[in-house]
C-alpha positions as CSV (number, residue, x, y, z in Angstrom):
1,X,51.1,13.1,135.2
2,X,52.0,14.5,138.4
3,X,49.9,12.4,140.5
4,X,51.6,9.2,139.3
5,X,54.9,10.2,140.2
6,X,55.9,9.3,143.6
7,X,58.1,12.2,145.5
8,X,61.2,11.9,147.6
9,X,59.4,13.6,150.3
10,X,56.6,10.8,150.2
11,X,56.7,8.9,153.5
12,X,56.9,5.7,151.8
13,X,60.2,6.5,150.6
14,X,61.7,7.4,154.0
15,X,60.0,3.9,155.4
16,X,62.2,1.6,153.2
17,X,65.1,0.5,155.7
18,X,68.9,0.8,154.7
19,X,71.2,-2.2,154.9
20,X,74.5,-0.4,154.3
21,X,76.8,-2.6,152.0
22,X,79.6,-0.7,152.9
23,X,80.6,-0.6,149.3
24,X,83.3,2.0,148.9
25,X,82.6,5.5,147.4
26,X,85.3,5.8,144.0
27,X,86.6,8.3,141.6
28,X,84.3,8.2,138.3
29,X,87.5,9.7,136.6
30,X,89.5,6.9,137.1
31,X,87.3,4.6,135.1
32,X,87.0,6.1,131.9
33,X,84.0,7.2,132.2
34,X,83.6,11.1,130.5
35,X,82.9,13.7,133.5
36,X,81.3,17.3,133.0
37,X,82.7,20.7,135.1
38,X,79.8,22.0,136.2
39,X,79.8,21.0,139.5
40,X,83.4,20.7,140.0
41,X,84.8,21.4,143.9
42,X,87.9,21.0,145.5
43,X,87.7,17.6,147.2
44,X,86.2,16.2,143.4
45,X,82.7,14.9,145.7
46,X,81.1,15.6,142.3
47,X,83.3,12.8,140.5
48,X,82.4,10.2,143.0
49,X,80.2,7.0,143.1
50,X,79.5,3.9,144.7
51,X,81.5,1.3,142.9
52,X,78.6,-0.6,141.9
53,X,77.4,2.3,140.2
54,X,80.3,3.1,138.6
55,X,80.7,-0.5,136.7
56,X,76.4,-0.3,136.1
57,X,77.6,3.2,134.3
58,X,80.2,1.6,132.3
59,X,77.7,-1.1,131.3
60,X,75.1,1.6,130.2
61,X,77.9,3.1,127.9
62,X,79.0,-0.1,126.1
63,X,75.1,-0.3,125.1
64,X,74.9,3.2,123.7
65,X,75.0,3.3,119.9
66,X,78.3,3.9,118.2
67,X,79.9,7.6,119.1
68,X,78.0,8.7,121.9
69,X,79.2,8.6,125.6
70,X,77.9,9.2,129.1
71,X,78.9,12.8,130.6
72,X,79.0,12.9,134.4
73,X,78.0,15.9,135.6
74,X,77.3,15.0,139.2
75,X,77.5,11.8,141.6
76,X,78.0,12.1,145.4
77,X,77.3,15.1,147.0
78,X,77.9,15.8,151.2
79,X,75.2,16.3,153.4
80,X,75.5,19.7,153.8
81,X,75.6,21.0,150.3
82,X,72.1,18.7,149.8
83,X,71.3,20.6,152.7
84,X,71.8,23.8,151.5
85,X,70.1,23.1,147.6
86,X,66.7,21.9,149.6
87,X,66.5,25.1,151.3
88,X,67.4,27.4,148.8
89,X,65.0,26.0,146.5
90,X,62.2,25.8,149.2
91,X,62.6,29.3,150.1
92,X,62.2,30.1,146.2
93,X,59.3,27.9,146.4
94,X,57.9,29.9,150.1
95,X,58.0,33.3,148.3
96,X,56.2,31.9,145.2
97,X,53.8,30.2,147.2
98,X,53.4,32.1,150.9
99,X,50.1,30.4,151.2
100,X,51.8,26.9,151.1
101,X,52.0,24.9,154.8
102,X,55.5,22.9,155.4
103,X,54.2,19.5,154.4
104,X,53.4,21.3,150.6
105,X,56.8,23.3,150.6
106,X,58.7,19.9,151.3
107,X,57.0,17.5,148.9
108,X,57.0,20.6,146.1
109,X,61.0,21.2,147.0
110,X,61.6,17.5,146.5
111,X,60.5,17.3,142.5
112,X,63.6,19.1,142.6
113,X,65.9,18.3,145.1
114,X,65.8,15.6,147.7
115,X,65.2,15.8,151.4
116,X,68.3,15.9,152.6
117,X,68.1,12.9,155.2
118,X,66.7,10.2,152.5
119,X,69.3,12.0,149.4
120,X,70.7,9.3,147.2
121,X,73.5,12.1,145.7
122,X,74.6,11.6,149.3
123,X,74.8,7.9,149.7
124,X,76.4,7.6,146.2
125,X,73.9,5.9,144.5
126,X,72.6,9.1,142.7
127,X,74.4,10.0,139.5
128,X,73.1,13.5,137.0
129,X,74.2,13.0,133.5
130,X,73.5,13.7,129.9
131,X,74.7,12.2,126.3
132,X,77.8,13.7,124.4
133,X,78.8,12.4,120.6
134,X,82.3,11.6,120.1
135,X,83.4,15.1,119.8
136,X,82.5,16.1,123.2
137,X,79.2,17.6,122.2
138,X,76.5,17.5,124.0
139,X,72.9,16.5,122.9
140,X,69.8,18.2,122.9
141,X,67.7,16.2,125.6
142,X,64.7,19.1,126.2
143,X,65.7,21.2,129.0
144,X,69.5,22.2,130.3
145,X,70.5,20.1,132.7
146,X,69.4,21.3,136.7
147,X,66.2,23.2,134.7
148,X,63.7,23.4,137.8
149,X,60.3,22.7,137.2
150,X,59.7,26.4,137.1
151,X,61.8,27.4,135.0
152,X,61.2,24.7,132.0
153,X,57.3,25.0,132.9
154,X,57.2,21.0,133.3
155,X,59.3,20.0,130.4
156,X,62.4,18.9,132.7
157,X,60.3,16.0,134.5
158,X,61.3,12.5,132.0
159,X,58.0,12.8,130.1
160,X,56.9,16.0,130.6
161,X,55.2,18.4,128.4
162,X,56.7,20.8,125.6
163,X,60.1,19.0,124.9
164,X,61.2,18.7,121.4
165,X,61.1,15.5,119.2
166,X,64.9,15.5,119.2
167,X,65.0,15.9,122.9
168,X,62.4,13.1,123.7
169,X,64.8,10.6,121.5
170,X,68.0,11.6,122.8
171,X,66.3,10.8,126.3
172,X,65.1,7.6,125.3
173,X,68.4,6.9,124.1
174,X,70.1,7.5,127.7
175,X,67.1,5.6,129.7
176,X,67.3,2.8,127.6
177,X,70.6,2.3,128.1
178,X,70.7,3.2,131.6
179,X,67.3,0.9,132.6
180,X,69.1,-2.3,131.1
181,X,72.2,-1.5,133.4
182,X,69.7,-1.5,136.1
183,X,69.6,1.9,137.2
184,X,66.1,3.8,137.7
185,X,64.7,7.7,136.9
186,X,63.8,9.7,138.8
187,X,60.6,11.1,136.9
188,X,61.1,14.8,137.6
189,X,64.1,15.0,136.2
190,X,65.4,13.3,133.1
191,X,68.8,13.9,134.2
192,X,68.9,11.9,137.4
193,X,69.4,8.0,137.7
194,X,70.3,5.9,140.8
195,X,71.1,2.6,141.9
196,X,71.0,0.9,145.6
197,X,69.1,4.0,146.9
198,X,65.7,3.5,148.5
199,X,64.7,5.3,145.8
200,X,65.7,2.2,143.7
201,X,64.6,-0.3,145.9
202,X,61.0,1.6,145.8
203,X,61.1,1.3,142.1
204,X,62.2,-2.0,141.8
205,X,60.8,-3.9,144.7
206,X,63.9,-4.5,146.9
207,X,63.5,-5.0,150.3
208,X,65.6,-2.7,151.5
209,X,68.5,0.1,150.1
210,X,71.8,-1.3,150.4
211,X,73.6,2.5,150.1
212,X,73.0,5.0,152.9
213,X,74.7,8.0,153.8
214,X,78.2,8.2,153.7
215,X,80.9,10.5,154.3
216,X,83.4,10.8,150.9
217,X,86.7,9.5,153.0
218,X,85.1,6.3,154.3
219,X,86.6,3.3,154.0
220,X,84.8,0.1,152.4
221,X,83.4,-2.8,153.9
């Protein structure tokens, strides 16, 4: 399974070129659109997207059967914080693995989380999210959300091994939805979907990405 799945660290990915749209980051709160607190931070990065994004999102929701909705639990994130998550988790993955060289440490780290200079979370194309029914609930989809490989021994990666027949439909529910809108997986975790990142344009063939870094006050195009 694992060998099929191409990794943000993969050089491939950092090769695709940017052409920066300069498509404005908004707030996801404004829209309608449900939003979860467990990343919440002062400035509300969490609760922002690329516009585009946004009305692919609202899309995605209007095609969800009747009573569920999408919960937002993380868009853009600043440089620095991705900065921080990849090398927290690759020194986890260091003291797990001392015999590991850097090229191993950084392709393993980035199942997880993404090298900070290619991260779609920080050009607002990245979006983490799960399914709620109408009372706020949410579903079962296999793993918590932000379960590390480690920790759910495979079974957060999109198909992966060990997740419960509930859990596999209430995924295929959410990528279904979220495929026609014309967002893309990324196959290590269920959880995370992007648009205009290179990581899209990989999985979809487009020349280039048209979102690149971005700081959260800038203006649009």
């Amino acid at each position: 399974m694992t060998a099929e799945i191409v990794l943000m660290a993969d050089p491939k990915i950092a090769a695709i070129p940017v052409e920066e749209c300069g498509e404005p980051l908004v707030d996801v709160r404004k829209s309608g659109l449900r939003t979860g607190g467990e990343r919440l931070d002062a400035a509300g990065a969490y609760a922002h997207l690329r516009e585009g994004v946004v009305q692919r999102l609202l899309h995605a929701q209007e095609l969800l059967p009747d009573g569920l909705r999408l919960v937002i639990v993380e868009g853009y994130r600043p440089p620095e914080l991705q900065r921080e998550y990849f090398e927290e988790y690759a020194a986890e993955l260091r003291a797990l693995n001392p015999d590991w060289n850097a090229a191993e440490l950084r392709s393993a780290a980035s199942r997880y989380v993404s090298p900070p200079e290619i991260a779609p979370h920080s050009a607002g194309g990245a979006v983490d999210l799960t399914l709620a029914d109408a009372d706020g609930r949410e579903l079962d989809m296999g793993t918590r959300m932000n379960a590390s490989p480690e920790e759910s021994a495979g079974a957060c990666y999109t198909e992966g091994p060990g997740v419960s027949p509930e859990g596999r439909a209430n995924r295929a529910v959410l990528g279904t939805a979220l495929t026609a809108a014309g967002l893309v997986n990324y196959p290590t975790e269920w959880w995370h979907w992007s648009y205009g990142d290179r990581y899209w344009a990989l999985g979809t063939g487009a020349r280039a990405a048209v979102y690149g870094p971005r700081p959260l006050g800038a203006a649009g195009a």
